[in-house]
C-alpha positions in Angstrom: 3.9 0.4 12.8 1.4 0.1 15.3 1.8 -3.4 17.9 -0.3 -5.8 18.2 -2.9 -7.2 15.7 -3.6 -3.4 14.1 -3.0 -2.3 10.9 0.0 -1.0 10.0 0.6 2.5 9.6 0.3 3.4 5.8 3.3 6.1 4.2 2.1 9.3 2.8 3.2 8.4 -0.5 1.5 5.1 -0.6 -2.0 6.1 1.1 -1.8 9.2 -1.7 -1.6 7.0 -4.3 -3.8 4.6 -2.8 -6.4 7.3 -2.7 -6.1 8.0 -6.3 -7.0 4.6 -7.1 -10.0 3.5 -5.3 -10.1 -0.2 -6.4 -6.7 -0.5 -5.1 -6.9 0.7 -2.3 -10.2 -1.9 -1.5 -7.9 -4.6 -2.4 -5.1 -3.7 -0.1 -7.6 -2.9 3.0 -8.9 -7.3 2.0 -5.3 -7.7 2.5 -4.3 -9.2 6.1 -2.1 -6.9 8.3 1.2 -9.2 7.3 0.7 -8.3 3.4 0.2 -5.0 4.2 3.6 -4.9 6.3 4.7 -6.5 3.3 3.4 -3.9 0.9 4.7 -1.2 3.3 8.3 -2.8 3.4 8.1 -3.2 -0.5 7.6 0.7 -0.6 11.0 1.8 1.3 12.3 1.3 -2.1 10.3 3.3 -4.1 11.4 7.3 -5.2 9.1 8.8 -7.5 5.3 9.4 -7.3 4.8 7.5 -10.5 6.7 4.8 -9.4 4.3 4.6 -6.6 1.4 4.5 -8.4 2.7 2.2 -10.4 3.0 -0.4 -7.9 -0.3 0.4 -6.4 -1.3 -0.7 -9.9 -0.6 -3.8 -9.5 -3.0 -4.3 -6.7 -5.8 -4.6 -8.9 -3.9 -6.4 -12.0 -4.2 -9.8 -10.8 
């Protein structure tokens, strides 16, 4: 992760499925940098691609 007050650096797997779902991906770049650390941290646990996309899902379910 980058220091300071700048975004955190996304994984590949979560910035490809963030790409493939475009209103997703708006709502995480509203989020402030310490939800997206918290995304981020949320992903370490994640194995599959569809299990990624999944969760990137639920971005935009709320």
């Amino acid at each position: 992760m980058n220091r300071n007050n700048k975004s955190p650096e996304i994984p590949l797997g979560l910035g490809m499925a963030l790409a493939k779902n475009p209103p997703a991906m708006e709502n995480f770049a509203k989020m402030t940098n310490e939800q997206k650390r918290s995304v981020i941290s949320r992903t370490h646990g994640i194995t599959s691609s569809q299990e990624m996309e999944s969760f990137v899902r639920s971005f935009i379910s709320e």
